[in-house]
N, C-alpha and C positions, 0 to 999 in steps of 0.2 A: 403722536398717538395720544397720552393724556390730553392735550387740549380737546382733541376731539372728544373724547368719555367725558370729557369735563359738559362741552357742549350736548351731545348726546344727554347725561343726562339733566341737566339745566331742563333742555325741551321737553323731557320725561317728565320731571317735577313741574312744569309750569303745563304741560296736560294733563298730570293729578288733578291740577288745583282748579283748573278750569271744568273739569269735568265732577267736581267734586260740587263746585259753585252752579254748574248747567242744574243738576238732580238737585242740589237745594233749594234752587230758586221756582224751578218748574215741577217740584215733586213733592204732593200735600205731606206734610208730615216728614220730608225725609231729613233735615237739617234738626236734628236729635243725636245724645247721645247713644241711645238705646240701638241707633242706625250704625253709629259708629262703632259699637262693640261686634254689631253682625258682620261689620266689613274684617273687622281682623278676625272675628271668628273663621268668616269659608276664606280669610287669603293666610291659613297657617299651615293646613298641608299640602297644600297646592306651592307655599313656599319652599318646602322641606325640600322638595323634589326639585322645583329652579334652583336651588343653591347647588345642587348635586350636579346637576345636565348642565351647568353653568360650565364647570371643568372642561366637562367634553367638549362642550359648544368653542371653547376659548381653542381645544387643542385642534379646530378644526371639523371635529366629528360629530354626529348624532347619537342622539340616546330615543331609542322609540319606545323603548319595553316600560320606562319607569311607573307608568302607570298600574298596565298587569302587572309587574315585578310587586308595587306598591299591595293590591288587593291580595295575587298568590301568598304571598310572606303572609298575611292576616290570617290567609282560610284559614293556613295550614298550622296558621301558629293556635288558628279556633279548634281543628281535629286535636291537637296536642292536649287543648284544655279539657275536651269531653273525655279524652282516654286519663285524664286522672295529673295531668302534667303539672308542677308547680306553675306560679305564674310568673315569677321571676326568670324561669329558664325557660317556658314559652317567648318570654319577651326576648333572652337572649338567640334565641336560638332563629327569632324574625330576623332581627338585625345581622346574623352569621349568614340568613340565608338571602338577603338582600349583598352583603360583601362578596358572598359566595357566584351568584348571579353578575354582580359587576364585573368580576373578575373573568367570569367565560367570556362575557364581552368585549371586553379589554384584550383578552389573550388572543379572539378569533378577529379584530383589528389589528392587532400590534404583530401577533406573529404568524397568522393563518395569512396575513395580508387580506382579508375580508373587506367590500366596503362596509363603513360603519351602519349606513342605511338598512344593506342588508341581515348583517349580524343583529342587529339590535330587533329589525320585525322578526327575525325569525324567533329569537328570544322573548318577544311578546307574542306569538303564537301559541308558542310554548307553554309559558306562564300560564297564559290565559285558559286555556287546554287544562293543561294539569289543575288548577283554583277546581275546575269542573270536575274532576275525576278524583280528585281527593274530596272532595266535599258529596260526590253523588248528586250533585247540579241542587245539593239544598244550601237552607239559607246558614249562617253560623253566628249566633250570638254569643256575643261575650258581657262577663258577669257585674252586674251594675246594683246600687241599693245596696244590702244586706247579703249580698251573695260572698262566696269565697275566692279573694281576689279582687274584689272591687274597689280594692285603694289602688290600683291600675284606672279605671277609670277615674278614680277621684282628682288623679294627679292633672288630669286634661280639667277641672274644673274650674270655676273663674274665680281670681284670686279676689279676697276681700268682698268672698259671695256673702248677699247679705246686709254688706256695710252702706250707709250714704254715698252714693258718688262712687261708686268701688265695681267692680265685678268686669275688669281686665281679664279676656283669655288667658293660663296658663301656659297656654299652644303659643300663642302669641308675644309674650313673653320669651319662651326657649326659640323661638323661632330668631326676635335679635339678636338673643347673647350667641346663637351657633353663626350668625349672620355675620356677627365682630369677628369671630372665633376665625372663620373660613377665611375672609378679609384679608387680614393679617397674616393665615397662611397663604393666598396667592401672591397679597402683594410685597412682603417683607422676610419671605421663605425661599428657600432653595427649590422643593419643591413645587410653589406657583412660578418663579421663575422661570424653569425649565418648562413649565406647564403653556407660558406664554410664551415661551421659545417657538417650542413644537408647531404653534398654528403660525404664529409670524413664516414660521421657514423649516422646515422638518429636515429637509436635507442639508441645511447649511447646521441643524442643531447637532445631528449625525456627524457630521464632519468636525463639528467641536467639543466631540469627546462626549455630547447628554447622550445619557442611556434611554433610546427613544421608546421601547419596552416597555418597561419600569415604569415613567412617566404618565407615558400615553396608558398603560393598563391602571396605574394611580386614580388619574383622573374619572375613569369607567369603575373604579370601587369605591367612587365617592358618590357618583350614580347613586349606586346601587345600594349604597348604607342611607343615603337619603331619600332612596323613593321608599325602603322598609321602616325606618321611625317616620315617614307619611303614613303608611298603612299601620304604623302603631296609634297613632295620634287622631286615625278618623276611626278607625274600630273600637278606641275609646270615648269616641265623641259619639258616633252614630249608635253602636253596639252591634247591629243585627249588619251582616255583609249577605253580598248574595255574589255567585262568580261573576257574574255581568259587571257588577258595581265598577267603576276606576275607567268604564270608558271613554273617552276622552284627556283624562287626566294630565295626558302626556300632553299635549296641544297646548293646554291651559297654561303647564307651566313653561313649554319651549317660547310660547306666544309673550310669557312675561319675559324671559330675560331678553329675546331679540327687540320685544320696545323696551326694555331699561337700558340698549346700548349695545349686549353682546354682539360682535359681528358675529353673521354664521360663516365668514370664510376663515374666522377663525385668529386667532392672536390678538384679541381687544374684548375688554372686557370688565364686567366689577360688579363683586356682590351687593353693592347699595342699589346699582341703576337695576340689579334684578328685583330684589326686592319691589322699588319706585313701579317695574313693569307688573310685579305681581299684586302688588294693591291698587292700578290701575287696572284691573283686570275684575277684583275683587270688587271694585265701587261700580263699576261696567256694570257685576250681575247681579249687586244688589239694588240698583238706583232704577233698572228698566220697568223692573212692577212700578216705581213710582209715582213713573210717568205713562202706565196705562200699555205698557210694551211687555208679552212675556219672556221668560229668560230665555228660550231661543232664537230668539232675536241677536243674543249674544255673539253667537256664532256667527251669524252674518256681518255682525259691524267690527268684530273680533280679525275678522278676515281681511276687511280691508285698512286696518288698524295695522294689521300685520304685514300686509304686500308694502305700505307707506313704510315702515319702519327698514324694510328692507329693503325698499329701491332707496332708504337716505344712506343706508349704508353703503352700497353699491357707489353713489354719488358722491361718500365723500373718500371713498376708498380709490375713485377715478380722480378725484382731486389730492390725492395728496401723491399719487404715482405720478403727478404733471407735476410735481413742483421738484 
């Protein structure tokens, strides 16, 4: 199994680079730093959320809702700001309500026996629904400049803004150290172990004492803490949300980790190749203006980016049950 991720993501990286090499060569202007800061800039919340659905994806399951979960957590953490709420406990009380949200999902997998599929859209109906009715379908700005709170949004600003040569995403920046951080919990923890038990074989994990519960709802509260500091990190970056906002979101980031390697039948996996898949995603929508394509386009070549990634899994998944 590692050799495969190993190769998995090998292929990942050397279509980075080639597609990195395509837009620079054919795209006026685009082989710049200035280009390079925009790519980390849109692949940091869109990160936060593959590092999270990564778990699920390993244990087997899907995650649909991260997206809405992503924007509801923001509105509602923007209602909180307008009624007078500190910003501090605005911000904690996103992130409770994203663990919160993981956790039903996790529970209506794990013990309602739900397929994940459907628990997770029903839960983005939900979300999506409710962003609408707590907000009265307006937009919610959060406080930036001189306002009260606005070292919330400072904290997303870009580091050594200002300096020569300097002005690195913040977002960007926590997006690797949480990247290291999760890493080392799947792959030198108890709990990622058990986590890659669960997809390898659930009923053989069952049989050897993992508490497949526990686990398997673990991995759906890792979702769910990571799609709410997404909707922390673009409602500080953007400011103004609207409930529509986050459509798609989830695509974007499942579309990264299944090309950085994660199988979606589940038990293989690793937070660098999601990463690799999510700034291959990231150069995808910033490089198609540069070559005269708008960013919709995205979604078409996206798509079949993705069916390829998943028929190699399938093929080396039938290769290695023949050996």
């Amino acid at each position: 199994m590692k050799k495969t991720i190993k190769t998995q993501k090998f292929v990942a990286v050397l279509a980075l680079i080639l597609l990195y090499a395509f837009f620079s060569f054919f795209g006026a202007n685009f082989f710049q730093y200035s280009t390079l800061i925009s790519i980390f800039d849109s692949a940091y919340y869109i990160g936060f959320m593959a590092i999270g659905v990564t778990f699920v994806i390993i244990t087997g399951g899907i995650d649909l809702s991260i997206g809405t979960v992503c924007i509801c957590c923001s509105l509602i953490g923007g209602v909180l700001l307008k009624k007078g709420a500190p910003m501090a406990v605005v911000l904690l009380v996103i992130l409770l309500l994203g663990v919160l949200l993981g956790l039903a999902n996790g529970l209506m997998v794990s013990i309602m026996g739900l397929p994940a599929f459907i628990a997770t859209l029903g839960t983005m109906m939900i979300t999506r629904g409710f962003g609408s009715i707590v907000t009265g379908t307006a937009s919610i700005t959060y406080p930036q400049g001189t306002d009260a709170g606005a070292w919330f949004h400072n904290i997303f600003k870009f580091k050594g803004e200002g300096l020569p040569g300097a002005g690195i995403p913040t977002g960007f920046i926590l997006l690797i150290v949480l990247a290291v951080v999760m890493s080392i919990i799947l792959n030198k923890t108890r709990p990622g172990r058990y986590i890659l038990a669960l997809g390898s074989n659930k009923e053989a994990a069952r049989l050897s004492g993992v508490n497949v519960v526990k686990w398997e709802t673990l991995a759906y509260i890792f979702s769910g803490f990571f799609a709410a500091l997404a909707g922390i990190s673009y409602a500080a970056v953007y400011s103004t949300l609207m409930p529509g906002t986050g459509n798609g979101f989830e695509l974007d980031a499942i579309a990264g980790v299944v090309i950085g390697g994660t199988s979606l039948s589940g038990g293989m996996g690793s937070i660098s190749g999601t990463l690799i898949g999510v700034f291959i995603m990231a150069v995808l929508k910033t490089g198609l203006p540069f070559v005269g394509l708008q960013p919709h386009y995205q979604l078409f070549i996206t798509g079949f980016v993705l069916i390829g990634a998943v028929f190699a899994d399938v093929l080396n998944r039938k290769k290695a049950a023949s050996v």
